[in-house]
C-alpha positions in Angstrom: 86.1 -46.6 -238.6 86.1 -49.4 -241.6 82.4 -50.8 -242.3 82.4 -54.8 -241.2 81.4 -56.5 -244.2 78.0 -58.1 -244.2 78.2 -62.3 -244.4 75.6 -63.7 -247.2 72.5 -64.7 -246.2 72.2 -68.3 -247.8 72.5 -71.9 -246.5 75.8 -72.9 -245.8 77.2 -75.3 -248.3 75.9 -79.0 -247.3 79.0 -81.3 -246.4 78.6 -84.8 -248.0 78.9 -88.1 -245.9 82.7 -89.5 -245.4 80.4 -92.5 -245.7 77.6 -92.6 -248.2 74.6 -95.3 -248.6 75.8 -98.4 -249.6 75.6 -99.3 -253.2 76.4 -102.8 -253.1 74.2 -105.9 -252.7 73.3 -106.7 -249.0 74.3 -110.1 -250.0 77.8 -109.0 -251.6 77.9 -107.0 -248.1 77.0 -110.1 -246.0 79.6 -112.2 -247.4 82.5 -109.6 -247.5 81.6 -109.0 -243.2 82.1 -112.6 -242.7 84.9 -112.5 -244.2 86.5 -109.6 -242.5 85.3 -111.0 -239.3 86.9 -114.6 -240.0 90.0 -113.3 -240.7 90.2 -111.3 -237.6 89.3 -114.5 -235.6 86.3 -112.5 -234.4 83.9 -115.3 -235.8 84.6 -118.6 -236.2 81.3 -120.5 -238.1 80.2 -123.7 -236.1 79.4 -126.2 -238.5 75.9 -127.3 -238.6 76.2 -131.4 -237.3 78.4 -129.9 -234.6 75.1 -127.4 -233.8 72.5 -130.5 -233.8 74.6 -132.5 -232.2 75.1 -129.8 -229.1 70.7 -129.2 -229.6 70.8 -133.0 -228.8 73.2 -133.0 -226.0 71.2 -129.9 -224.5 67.4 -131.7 -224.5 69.4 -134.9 -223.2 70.3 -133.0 -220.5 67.2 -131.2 -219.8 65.3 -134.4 -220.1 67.1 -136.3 -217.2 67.3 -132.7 -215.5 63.4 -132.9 -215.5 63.4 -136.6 -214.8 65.3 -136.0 -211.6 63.1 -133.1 -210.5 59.8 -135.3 -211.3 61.3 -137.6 -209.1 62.6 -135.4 -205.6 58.9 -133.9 -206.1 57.2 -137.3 -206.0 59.3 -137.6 -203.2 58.7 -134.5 -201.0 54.6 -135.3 -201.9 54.8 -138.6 -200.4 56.9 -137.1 -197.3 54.0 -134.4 -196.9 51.7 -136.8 -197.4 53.5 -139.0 -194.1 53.4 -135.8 -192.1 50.5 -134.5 -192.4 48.7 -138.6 -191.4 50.8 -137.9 -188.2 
C-alpha cells in the first residue's frame, strides 16, 4: 500500500486584494467619481441659485401652508366656542 504523503503544516500563502487601499488623494478620488457619475447621467449637479431659489419657493409655501392652517384653527375655536354657549 503507497504511504499518503503528509501536507506541510504552515499558513497557506495569503492571497492579496484584487483591490488594494487606495493610494490616491480623497480629493483626486472625489472629483474623478463625479465625473464618472456625470457622464453616466447618474448625477446631474443642480446649480446653486437654482437650489436657493427652490429653498425660497419651499418656505413660501410652507409659510401660506401655515397661514392657512392658523386660519381653519381660529376658525374651528370660534365654532367650539358657539357650541359649547348653546
Amino acid at each position: 500500500m503507497p504511504k499518503a504523503k503528509k501536507k506541510a503544516a504552515g499558513r497557506p500563502p495569503q492571497k492579496t486584494a484584487a483591490y488594494s487601499a487606495p493610494s490616491l488623494a480623497p480629493q483626486i478620488l472625489e472629483q474623478a467619481a463625479q465625473g464618472w457619475l456625470q457622464s453616466s447621467g447618474a448625477a446631474t449637479p443642480v446649480p446653486r441659485s437654482a437650489l436657493a431659489q427652490s429653498d425660497r419657493r419651499l418656505a413660501e409655501a410652507l409659510t401660506e401652508t401655515l397661514r392657512e392652517l392658523r386660519t381653519e384653527i381660529s376658525e374651528l375655536r370660534s365654532r367650539l366656542d358657539r357650541l359649547e354657549n348653546r
